[in-house]
N, C-alpha and C positions, 0 to 999 in steps of 0.2 A: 218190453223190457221190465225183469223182476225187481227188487233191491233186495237183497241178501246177503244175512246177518253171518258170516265167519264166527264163527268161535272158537280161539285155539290158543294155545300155550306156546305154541313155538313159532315165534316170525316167520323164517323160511316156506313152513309150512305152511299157515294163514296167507304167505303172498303168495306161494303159487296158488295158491285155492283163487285169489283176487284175480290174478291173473288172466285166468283161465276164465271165469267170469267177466271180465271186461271185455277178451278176445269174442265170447259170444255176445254181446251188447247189454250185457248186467251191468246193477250197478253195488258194490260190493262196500260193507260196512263191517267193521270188526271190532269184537269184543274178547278179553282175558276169558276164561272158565265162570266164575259166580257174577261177573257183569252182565254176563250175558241178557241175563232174566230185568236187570234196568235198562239196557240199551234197548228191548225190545219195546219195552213201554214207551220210552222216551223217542225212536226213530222210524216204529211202524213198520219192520222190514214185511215182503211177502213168502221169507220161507229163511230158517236158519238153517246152518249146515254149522255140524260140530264135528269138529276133526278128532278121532282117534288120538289117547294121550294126553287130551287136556285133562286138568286139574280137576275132579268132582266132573266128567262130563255126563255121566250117566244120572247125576242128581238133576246138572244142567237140563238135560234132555225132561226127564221127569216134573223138573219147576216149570220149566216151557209150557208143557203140553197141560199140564195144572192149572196156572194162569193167563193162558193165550192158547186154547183148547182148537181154533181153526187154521192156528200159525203154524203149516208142515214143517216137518221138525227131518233131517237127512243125517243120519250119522256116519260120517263118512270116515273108513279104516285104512 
């Protein structure tokens, strides 16, 4: 069982991402677009997924891999 960090702009879309993650036996944590990169610190996920359309997510993606260099990073469209 992974924990994994959602990051997304748009409810809908961050819950079916949860969803989906729960269905397989994940455990799913979510953050806004620039939270992302303190939520990581603070709850240790094993791998963020950034949805497509969030806010700054391609900065997100880049802060991530910057500051948490072994945390797989999924950009998902």
């Amino acid at each position: 069982m992974a924990v994994a960090l959602v990051v997304g702009d748009r409810p809908p879309q961050a819950k079916h991402l949860c969803d989906l993650l729960v269905a397989a036996g994940h455990t799913p944590l979510t953050a806004a677009g620039v939270d992302a990169v303190t939520a990581i610190a603070q709850r240790h996920p094993d791998v963020v997924i950034a949805a497509a359309g969030t806010d700054g997510e391609l900065e997100v993606v880049r802060e991530v891999r910057r500051r948490h260099p072994l945390v797989p990073v999924l950009a998902v469209t």
